[in-house]
Residue frames relative to the residue before (quaternion, step in Angstrom):
aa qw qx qy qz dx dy dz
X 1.0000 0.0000 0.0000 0.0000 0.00 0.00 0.00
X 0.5203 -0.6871 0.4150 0.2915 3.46 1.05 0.26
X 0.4119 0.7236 -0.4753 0.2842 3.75 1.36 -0.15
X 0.5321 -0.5145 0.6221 0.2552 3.79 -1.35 0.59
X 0.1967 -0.6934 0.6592 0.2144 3.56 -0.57 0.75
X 0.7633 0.3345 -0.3698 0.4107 4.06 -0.01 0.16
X 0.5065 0.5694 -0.4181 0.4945 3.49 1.27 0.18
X 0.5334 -0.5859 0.5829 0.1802 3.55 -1.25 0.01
X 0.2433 -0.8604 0.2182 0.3912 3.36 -0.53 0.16
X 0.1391 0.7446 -0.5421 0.3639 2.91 1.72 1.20
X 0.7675 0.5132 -0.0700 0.3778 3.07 0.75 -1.94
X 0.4053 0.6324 -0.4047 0.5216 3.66 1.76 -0.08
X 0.8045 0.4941 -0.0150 0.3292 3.14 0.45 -1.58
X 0.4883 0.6902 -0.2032 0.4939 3.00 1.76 -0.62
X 0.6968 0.5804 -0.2992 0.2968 3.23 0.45 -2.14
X 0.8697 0.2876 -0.2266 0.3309 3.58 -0.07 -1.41
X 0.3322 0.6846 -0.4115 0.5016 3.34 1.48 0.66
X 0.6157 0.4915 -0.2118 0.5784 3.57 1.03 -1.61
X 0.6701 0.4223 -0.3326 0.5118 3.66 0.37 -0.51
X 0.8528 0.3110 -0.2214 0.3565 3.10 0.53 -0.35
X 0.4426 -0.7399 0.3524 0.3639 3.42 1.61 0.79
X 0.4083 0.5712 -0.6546 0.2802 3.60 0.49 0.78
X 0.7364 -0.5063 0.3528 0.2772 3.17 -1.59 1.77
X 0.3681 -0.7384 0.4253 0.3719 3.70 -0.84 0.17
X 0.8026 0.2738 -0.4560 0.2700 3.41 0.61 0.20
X 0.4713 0.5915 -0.5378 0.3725 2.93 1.29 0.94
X 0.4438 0.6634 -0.3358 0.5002 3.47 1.69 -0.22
X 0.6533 0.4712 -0.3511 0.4773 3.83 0.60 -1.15
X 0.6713 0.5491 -0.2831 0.4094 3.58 0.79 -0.88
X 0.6406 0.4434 -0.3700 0.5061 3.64 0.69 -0.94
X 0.7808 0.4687 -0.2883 0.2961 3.62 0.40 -1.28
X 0.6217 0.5611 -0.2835 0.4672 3.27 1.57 -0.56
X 0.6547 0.5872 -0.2246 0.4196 3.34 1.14 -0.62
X 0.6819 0.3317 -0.2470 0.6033 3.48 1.48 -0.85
X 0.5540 0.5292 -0.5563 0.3217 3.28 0.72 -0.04
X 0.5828 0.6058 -0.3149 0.4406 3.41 1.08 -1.39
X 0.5054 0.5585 -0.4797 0.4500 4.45 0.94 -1.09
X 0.8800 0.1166 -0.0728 0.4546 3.16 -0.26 -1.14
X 0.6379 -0.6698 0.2893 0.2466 3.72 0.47 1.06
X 0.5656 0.6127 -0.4590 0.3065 3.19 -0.01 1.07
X 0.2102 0.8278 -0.4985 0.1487 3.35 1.27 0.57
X 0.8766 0.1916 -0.2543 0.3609 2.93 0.86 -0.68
X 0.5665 0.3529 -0.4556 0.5891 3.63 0.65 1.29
X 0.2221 0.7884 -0.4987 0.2836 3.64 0.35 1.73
X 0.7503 0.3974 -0.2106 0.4845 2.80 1.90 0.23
X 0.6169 0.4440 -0.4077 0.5060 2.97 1.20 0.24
X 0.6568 -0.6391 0.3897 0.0912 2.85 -1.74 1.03
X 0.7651 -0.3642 0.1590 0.5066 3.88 -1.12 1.15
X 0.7273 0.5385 -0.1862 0.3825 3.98 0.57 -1.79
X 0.7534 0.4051 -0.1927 0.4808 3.64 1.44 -0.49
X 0.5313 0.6604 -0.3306 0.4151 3.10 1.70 0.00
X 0.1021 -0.7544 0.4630 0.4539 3.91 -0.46 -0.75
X 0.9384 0.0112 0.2518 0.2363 3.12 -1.26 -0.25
X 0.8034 0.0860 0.0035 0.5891 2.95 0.22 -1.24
X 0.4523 0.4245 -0.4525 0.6407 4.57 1.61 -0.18
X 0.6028 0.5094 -0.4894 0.3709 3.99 0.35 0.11
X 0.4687 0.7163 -0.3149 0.4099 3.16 1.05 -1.06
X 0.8154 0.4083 -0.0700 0.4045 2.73 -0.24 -2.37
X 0.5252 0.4643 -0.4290 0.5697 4.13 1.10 -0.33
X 0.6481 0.3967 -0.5147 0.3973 3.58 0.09 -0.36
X 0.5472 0.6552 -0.3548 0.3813 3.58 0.78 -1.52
X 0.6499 0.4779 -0.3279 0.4917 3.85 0.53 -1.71
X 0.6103 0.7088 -0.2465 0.2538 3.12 0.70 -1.45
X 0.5784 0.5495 -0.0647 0.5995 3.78 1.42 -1.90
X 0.8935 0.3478 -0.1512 0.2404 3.44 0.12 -1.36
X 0.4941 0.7296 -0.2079 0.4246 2.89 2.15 -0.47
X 0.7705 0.2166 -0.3381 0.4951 3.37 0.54 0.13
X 0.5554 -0.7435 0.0665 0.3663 3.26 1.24 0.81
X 0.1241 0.8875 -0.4433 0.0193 3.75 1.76 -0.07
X 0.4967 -0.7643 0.3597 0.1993 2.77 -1.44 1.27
X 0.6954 0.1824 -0.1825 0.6707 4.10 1.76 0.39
X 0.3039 -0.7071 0.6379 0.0286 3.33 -1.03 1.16
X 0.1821 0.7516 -0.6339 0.0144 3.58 -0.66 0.94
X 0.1058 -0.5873 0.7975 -0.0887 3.88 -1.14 1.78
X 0.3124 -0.5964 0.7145 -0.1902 2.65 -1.63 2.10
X 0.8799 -0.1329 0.0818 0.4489 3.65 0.23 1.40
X 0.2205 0.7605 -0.5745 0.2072 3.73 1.78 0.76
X 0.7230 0.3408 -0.3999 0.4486 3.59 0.20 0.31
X 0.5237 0.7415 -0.3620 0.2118 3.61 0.98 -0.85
X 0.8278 0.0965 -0.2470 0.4943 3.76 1.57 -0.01
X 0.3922 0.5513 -0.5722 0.4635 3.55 1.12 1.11
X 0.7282 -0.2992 0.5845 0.1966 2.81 -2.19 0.41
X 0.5390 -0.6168 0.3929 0.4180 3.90 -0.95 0.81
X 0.6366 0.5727 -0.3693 0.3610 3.69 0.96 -0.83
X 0.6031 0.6326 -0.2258 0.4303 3.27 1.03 -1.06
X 0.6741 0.5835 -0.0835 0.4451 3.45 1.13 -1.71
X 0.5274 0.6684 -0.1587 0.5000 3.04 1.81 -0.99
X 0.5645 0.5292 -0.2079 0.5984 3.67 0.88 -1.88
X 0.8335 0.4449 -0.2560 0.2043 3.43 -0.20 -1.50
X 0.5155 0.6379 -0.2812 0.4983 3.24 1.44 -1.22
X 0.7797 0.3584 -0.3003 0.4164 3.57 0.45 -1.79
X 0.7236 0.4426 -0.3199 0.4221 3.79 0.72 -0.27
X 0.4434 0.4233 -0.5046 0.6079 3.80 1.67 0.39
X 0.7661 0.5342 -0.3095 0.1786 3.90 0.58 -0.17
X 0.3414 0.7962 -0.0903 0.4912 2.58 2.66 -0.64
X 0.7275 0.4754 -0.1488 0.4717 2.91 0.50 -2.40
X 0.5416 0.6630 -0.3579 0.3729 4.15 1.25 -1.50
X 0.8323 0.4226 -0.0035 0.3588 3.08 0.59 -1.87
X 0.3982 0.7095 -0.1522 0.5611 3.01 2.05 0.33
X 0.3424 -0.6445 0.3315 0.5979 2.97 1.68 -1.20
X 0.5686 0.6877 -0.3652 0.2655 3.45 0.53 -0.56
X 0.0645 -0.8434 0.5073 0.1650 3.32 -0.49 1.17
X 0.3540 -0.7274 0.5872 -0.0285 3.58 -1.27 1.64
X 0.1739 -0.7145 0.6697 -0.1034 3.48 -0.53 1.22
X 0.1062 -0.8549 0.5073 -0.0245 3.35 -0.68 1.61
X 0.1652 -0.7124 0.6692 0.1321 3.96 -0.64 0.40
X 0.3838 0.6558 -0.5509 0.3452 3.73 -0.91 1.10
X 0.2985 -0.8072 0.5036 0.0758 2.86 -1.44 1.33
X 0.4661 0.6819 -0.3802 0.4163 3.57 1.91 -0.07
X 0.5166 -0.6720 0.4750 0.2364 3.56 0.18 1.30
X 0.6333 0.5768 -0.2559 0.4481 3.88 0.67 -1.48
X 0.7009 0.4994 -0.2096 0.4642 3.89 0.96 -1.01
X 0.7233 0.4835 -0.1720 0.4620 3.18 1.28 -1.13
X 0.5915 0.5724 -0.3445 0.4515 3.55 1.44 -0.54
X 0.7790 0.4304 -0.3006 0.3428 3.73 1.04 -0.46
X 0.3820 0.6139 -0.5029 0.4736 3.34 2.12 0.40
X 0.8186 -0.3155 0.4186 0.2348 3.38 -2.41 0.60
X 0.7724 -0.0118 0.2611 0.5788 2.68 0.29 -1.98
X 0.0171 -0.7981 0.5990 -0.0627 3.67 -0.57 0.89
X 0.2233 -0.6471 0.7288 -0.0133 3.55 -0.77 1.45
X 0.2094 -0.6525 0.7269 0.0443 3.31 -2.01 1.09
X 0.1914 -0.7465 0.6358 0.0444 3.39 -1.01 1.12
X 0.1472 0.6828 -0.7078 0.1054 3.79 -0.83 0.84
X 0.8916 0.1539 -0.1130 0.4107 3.20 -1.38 1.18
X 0.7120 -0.2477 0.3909 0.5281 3.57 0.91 -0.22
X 0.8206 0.3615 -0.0086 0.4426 3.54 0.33 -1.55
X 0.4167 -0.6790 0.5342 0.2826 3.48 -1.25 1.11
X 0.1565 -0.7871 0.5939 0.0572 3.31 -0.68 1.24
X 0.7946 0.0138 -0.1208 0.5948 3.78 1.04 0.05
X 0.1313 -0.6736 0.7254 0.0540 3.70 -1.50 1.17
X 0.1829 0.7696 -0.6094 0.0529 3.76 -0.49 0.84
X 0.6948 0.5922 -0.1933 0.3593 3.41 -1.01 0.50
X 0.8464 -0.2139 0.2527 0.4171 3.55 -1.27 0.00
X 0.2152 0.7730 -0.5782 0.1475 3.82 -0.37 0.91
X 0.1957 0.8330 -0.3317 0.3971 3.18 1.35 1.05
């Protein structure tokens, strides 16, 4: 998940904000808010090693959504949780969708791909199916 193991994941979430000279209390606000989307308000302080699995995840996710971009692309967000976990994540990539945010997935677990809109199939290079949402 790319998380800083001595940051927090307040301070995860924080960082590319700080790079990006957003003011800090408009910064405190974004990070607090995504932390809260995808549930973790209340474990914004602890750090990568206290987190599991699948609250790692969801710190990257805060992490993406926090500076509000206008396309989210997760390349395997389920591909190293447990199904329960994979579960959590999915329903909070569906949230975040329906939210407006558009989320562009990469994944080869058929199960992940059935709960997208629109789901394109790549074989060989070449789109070999376009079903779905085109809206």
């Amino acid at each position: 998940f790319n998380l800083l193991p001595k940051l927090t994941a307040y301070e995860n979430v924080e960082l590319p904000l700080i790079y990006r000279n957003v003011p800090h209390k408009e910064r405190k606000k974004s990070v607090e808010e995504s932390l809260r989307l995808v549930g973790l308000e209340d474990r914004m302080h602890h750090r990568p090693s206290e987190l599991s699995g699948g609250q790692q995840q969801r710190v990257a996710i805060a992490r993406a959504i926090a500076g509000s971009p206008p396309l989210l692309l997760a390349d395997e967000p389920t591909g190293a949780l447990d199904s329960k976990t994979g579960i959590e994540v999915m329903d909070k990539m569906k949230e975040l969708n329906a939210l407006g945010h558009t989320i562009i997935i990469i994944t080869h677990d058929l199960s992940i791909a059935e709960q997208a809109k629109r789901v394109i199939r790549i074989q060989d290079g070449r789109i070999v199916e376009d079903r779905g949402s085109r809206a």
